[in-house]
Structure formats: C-alpha cells, structure tokens
VOGUMAR-882858 format. One record per residue (C-alpha): residue in three letters; x, y, z. Coordinates in steps of 0.25 Angstrom, whole numbers, plus 5000, padded with zeros to 4 digits. Example, Ala and Ser with C-alpha at 12.3 -4.5 7.8 and 13.67 -1.06 7.14 Angstrom:
residues 2
ALA504949825031
SER505549965029
//
This chain:
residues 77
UNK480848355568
UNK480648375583
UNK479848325594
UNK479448475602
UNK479048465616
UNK477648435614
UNK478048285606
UNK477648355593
UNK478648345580
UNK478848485577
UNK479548505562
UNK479748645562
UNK480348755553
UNK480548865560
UNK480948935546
UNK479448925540
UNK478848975552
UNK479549085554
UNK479349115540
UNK477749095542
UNK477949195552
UNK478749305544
UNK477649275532
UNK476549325541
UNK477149465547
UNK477749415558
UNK478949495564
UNK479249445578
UNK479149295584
UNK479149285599
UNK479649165603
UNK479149105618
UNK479848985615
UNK481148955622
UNK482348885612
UNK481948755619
UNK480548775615
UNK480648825600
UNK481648695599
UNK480548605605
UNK479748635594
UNK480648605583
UNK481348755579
UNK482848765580
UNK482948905587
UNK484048965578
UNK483148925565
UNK481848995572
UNK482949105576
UNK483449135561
UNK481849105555
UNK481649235563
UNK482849295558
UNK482649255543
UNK481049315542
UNK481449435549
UNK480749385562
UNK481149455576
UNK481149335585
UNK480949365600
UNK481149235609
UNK480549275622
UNK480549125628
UNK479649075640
UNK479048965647
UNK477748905642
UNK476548975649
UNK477449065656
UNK477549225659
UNK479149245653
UNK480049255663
UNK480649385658
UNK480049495653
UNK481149585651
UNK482049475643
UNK480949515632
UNK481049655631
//
C-alpha cells in the first residue's frame, strides 16, 4: 500500500476496477492522468494497461495538467 499525493493510503486493484467497468457496458476509458499520476494513486501502469487489454477495453491516455486546457489537440486525433 501506498501514500498518493493527497497523504491518503490507496490499496488498489486495478484488475477489479476494470472489471467493474467491463460489467457495466463500458468500452473505452479515457485516461487524463499522466503515468506519474495513475502511480501516485497506487496503479502500476502496465497492470492498468493489460486490465484494459484483458476485458476488451480500448484505453485511450490522453494526459494533461490538472485544471488545464491540453496542450495539444492534435496529438488526440
């Protein structure tokens, strides 16, 4: 278990969320998060990577900076 960058303990298992997910319909995440980020909270980014993989999620990561417009718009077409 690890402290993310708000001090909280954040057990996760990326596995069973994704799962959750796939169990309600869903067929694409987009992911605002950098690598950093989805560390910070406790996910490993290959296992969130392969989760999507595994239940037949497309993921698109598309990171940018909190409470800002992202900083290329092309990159995400």
């Amino acid at each position: 278990m690890e402290l993310g960058r708000d001090g909280k303990k954040h057990d996760r298992e990326v596995g069973k969320d994704v799962e959750y997910f796939a169990n309600k319909g869903v067929k694409v995440i987009l992911c605002l998060l950098s690598d950093f980020e989805i560390r910070s909270i406790g996910c490993k980014v290959p296992d969130y990577e392969q989760a999507c993989l595994n239940f037949e999620i497309k993921l698109i990561k598309f990171p940018i900076i909190e409470m800002a417009p992202p900083e290329d718009l092309e990159a995400f077409n």
